[in-house]
C-alpha positions in Angstrom: 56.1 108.7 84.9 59.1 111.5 85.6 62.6 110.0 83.8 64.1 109.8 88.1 61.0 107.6 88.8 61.3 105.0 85.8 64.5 104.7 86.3 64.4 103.9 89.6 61.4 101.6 88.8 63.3 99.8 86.3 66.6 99.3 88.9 64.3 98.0 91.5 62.5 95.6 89.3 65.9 93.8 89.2 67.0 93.8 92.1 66.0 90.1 92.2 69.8 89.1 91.8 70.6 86.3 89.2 72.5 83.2 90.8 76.4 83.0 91.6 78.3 80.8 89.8 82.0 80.1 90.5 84.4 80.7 87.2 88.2 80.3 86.4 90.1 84.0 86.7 89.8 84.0 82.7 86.5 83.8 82.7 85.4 86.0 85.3 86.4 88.9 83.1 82.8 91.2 82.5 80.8 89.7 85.4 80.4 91.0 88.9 82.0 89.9 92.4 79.1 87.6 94.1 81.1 88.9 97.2 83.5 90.6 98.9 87.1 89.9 97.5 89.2 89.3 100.2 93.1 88.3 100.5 94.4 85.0 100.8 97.7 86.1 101.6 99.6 89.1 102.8 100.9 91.6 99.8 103.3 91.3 99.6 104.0 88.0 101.0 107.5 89.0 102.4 109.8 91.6 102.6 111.0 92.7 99.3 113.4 95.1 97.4 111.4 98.0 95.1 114.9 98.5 93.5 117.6 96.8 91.5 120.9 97.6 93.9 122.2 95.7 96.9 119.8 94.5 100.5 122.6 96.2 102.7 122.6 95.9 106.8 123.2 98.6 108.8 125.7 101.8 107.7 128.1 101.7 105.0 130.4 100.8 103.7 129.3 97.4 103.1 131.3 93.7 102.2 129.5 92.4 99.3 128.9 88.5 99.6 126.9 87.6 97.2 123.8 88.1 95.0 119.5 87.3 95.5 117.4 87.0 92.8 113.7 87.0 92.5 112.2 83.0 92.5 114.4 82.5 95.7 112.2 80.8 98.6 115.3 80.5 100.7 117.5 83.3 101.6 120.7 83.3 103.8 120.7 86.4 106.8 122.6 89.1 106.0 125.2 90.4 109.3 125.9 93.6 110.1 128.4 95.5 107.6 127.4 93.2 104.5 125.3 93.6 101.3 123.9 91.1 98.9 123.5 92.3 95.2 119.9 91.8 95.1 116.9 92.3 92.0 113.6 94.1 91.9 111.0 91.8 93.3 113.5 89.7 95.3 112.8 88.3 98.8 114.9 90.5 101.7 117.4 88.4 103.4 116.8 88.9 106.9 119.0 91.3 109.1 118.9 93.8 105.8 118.0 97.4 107.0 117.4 98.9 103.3 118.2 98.8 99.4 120.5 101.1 98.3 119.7 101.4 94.3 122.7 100.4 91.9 122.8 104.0 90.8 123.3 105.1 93.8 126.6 102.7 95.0 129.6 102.2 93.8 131.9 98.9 94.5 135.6 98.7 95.4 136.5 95.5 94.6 134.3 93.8 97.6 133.3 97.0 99.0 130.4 99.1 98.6 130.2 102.2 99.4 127.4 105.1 98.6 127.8 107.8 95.9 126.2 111.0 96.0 125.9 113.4 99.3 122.3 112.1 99.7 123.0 109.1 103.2 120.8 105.8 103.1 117.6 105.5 105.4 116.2 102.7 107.3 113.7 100.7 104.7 114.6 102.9 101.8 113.3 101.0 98.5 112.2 98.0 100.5 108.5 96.7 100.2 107.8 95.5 103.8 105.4 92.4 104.1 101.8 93.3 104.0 102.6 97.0 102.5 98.9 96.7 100.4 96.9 94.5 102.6 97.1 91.6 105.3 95.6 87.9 105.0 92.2 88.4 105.2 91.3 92.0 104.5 88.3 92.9 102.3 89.7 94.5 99.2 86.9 95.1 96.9 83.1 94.8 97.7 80.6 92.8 96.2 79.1 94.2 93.2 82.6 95.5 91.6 82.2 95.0 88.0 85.4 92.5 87.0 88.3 94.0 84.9 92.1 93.4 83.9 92.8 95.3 87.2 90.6 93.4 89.5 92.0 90.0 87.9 95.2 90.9 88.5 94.5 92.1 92.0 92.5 88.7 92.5 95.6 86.8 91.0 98.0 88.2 93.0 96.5 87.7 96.6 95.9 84.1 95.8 92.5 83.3 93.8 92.1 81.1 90.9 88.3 81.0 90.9 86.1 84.0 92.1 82.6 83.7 92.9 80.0 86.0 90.4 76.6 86.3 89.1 75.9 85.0 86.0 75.5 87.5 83.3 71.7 88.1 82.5 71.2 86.5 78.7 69.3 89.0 76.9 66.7 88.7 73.4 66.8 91.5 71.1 63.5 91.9 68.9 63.9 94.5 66.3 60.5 95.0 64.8 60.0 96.6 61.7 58.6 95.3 58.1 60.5 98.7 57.0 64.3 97.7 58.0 67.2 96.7 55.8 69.9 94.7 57.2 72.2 96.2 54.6 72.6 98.2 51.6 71.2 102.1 50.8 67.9 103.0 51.8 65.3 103.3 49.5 61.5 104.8 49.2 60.1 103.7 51.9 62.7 101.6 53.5 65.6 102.2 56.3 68.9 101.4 57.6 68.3 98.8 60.7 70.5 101.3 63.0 70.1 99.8 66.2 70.8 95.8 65.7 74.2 96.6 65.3 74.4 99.6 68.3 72.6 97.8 71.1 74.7 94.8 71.4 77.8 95.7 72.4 75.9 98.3 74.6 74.2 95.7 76.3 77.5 93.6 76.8 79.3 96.4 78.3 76.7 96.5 80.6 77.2 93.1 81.7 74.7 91.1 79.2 75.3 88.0 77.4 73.3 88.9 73.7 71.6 85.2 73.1 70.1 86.6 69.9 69.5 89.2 67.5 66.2 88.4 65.7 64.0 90.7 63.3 60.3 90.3 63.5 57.5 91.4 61.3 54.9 93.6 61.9 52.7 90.7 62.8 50.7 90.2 65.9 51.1 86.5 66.0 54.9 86.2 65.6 55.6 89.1 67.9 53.0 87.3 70.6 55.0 84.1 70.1 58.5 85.6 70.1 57.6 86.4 74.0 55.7 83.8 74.8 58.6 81.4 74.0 61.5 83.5 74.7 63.8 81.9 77.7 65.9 85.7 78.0 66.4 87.0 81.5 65.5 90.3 80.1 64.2 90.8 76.4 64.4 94.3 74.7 62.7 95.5 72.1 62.8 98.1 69.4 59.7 100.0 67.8 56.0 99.1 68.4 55.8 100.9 71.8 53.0 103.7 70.6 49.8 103.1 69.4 50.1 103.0 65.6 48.6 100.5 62.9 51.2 98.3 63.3 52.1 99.0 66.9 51.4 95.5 68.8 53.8 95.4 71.8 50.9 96.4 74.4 48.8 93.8 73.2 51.1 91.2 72.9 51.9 91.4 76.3 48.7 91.4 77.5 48.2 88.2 75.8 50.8 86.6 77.6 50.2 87.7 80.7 52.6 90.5 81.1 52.9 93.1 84.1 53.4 96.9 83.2 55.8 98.6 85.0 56.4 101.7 83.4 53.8 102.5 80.3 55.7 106.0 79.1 57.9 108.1 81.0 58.0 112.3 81.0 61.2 112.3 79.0 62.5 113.4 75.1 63.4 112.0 73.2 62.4 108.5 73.7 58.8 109.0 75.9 57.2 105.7 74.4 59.4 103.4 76.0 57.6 101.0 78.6 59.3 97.8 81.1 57.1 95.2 81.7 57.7 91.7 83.9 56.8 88.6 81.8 55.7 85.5 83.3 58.7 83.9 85.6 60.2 86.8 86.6 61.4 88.1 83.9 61.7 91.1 82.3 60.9 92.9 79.0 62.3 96.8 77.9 60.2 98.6 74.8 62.4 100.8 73.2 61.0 103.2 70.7 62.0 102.6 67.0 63.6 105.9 66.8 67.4 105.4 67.1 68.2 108.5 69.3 64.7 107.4 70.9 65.7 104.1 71.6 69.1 105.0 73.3 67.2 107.3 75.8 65.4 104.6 76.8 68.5 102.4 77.4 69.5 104.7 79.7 66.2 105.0 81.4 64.9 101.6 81.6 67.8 98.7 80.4 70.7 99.7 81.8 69.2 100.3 85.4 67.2 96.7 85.1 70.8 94.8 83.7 72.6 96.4 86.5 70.2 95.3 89.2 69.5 91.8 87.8 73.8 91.3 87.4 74.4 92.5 90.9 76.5 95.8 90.2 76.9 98.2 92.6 74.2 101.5 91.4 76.2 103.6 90.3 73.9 107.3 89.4 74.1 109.9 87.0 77.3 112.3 87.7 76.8 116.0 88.3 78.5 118.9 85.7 78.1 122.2 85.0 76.4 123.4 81.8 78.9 125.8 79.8 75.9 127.3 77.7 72.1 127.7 77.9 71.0 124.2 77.4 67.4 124.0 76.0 64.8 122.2 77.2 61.4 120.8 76.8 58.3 123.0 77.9 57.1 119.9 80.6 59.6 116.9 80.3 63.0 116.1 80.9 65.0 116.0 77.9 68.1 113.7 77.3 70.4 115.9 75.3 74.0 114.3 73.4 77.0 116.7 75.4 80.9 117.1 75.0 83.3 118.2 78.0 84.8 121.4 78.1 87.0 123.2 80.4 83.7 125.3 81.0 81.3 122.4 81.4 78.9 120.6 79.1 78.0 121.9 75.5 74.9 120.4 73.6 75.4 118.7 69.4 73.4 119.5 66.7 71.7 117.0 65.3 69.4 115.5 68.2 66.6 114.9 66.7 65.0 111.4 67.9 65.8 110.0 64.9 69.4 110.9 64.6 72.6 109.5 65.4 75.6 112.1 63.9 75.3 114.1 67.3 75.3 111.1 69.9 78.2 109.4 67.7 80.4 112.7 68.7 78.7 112.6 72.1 81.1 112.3 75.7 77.4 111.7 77.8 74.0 112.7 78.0 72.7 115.7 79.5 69.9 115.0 82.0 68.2 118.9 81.4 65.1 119.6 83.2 61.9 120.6 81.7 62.1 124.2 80.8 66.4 124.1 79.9 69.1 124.6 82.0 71.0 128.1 82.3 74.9 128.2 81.9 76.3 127.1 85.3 73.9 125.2 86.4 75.2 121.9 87.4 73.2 119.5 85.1 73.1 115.4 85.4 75.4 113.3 82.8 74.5 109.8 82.1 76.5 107.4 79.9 76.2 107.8 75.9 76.8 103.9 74.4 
């Protein structure tokens, strides 16, 4: 299957959204709007001073009677000729025409009067009612993915609870009688690279990581681990080809799994297979191979977590290539890039094993089979 296909595959296979629930502003952080977020009150509320100065009415000069503050909910009207001292934030009292800033006015006793050649104009430095958005308006559509600046927006037109989908609780199964969980490697044994490099992935894409759990290179427990897994969405790592040792196509058959996507046209990483488990949901075969593995997060997880969480698809962004950027005789090739002022340039050590280059890496290259010439516009997909 062509990497475009699978990856569309995989995003449609979850578009089966998971159910809303409704969560306190502090714990919406992460998850995805359910639905539109609209305002429960105008922004601002009323009319207020952008400046620290005086609310003046009409031309100057002015008599100053008084002072506003911000936290007032009651606020005297101001006559022609007068000014109120007044701070940033601080309700307008009505009849004032503008703010003139304190460094901009100078007082004579009672008097205030302007300094500087430049005159005041009508609703200078005031923030008039509804200046971002009126009761009512949509301001963000379903499917935003929730952070500090939506939760501040949400707070300040009026919401203490928003409405999103749960997160979808994913099971990693790292599979391996060859992985060490710490220490040097040795003959024969490596470094378990990708338990500690897919889990914050997969929470940045909007996962809750129920588990971590190595399993053997045994039939039986890797038939079992599925067969009793309760995970939205379970990933694994390794056993996608057809080694000794390789048991994830059988152990899906035993328990009653659907194919989806059974390799996909793409290096590294061209193992990698989706299946639907039993229930609806959903398991993503990465290769063993850590660069291997990471192509097919971008192929195959990310697309499914996106779909399943309710986020709004978002696809690869277009650059140009700086350089010739090689490709693979017949498949598309995932390649670790940086920025330049030019465009995209490729890092060494890419191998499907390897992690130095996509440790320095900005994205990943999308290059079609046969490379990609300097200036052509390539497609960059995020690098974890």
């Amino acid at each position: 299957m062509s990497w475009s296909r699978a990856r569309e595959t995989a995003r449609r296979a979850g578009l089966r959204p998971l159910p809303v629930v409704d969560l306190p502003l502090a714990g919406a952080l992460g998850h995805v709007l359910a639905e539109p977020l609209g305002a429960l009150t105008d922004l601002p509320a009323f009319d207020t001073s952008a400046m620290d100065g005086w609310a003046v009415a009409g031309p100057g000069p002015w008599r100053v009677a008084g002072r506003v503050l911000a936290g007032r909910t009651e606020v005297a009207p101001l006559a022609d000729g007068s000014a109120v001292e007044i701070a940033t934030g601080a309700q307008l009292p009505p009849g004032a025409t503008a703010v003139l800033r304190r460094e901009h006015g100078r007082t004579e006793g009672t008097l205030l009067r302007e300094r500087g050649p430049e005159k005041l104009t009508t609703g200078q430095d005031v923030r008039p009612r509804g200046q971002e958005c009126r009761r009512g308006e949509e301001l963000l559509p379903a499917g935003t993915v929730i952070g500090p600046a939506v939760l501040g927006l949400a707070a300040a037109c009026g919401h203490d609870r928003l409405a999103v989908r749960r997160r979808p609780v994913v099971q990693v199964l790292v599979l391996g009688d060859e992985l060490l969980d710490s220490g040097t490697p040795g003959p024969g044994l490596v470094r378990d690279a990708l338990s500690p490099l897919l889990p914050p992935w997969l929470h940045a894409a909007g996962a809750e990581v129920a588990e971590v759990r190595r399993v053997r290179d045994d039939f039986g427990l890797l038939r079992d681990a599925l067969r009793y897994s309760t995970a939205d969405v379970v990933v694994t790592t390794g056993g996608t080809a057809a080694g000794p040792v390789d048991f994830l196509h059988r152990a899906l058959a035993e328990v009653g799994a659907r194919l989806l996507v059974d390799g996909v046209a793409v290096r590294p990483g061209h193992p990698m297979l989706l299946a639907e488990l039993p229930g609806g949901r959903h398991l993503v075969g990465l290769p063993g191979n850590p660069l291997a593995a990471v192509a097919g997060m971008v192929t195959l997880a990310l697309p499914l977590l996106h779909a399943r969480s309710g986020r709004a698809a978002f696809g690869p962004a277009p650059a140009p290539a700086a350089v010739l950027l090689p490709g693979h005789p017949v498949d598309t090739r995932l390649q670790p890039v940086r920025r330049t002022a030019e465009g995209v340039v490729p890092l060494a050590f890419d191998g499907p094993a390897m992690l130095r280059g996509l440790a320095r890496a900005e994205a990943l290259a999308v290059i079609p089979p046969g490379g990609a010439a300097a200036g052509e516009v390539v497609e960059l997909v995020e690098a974890p």
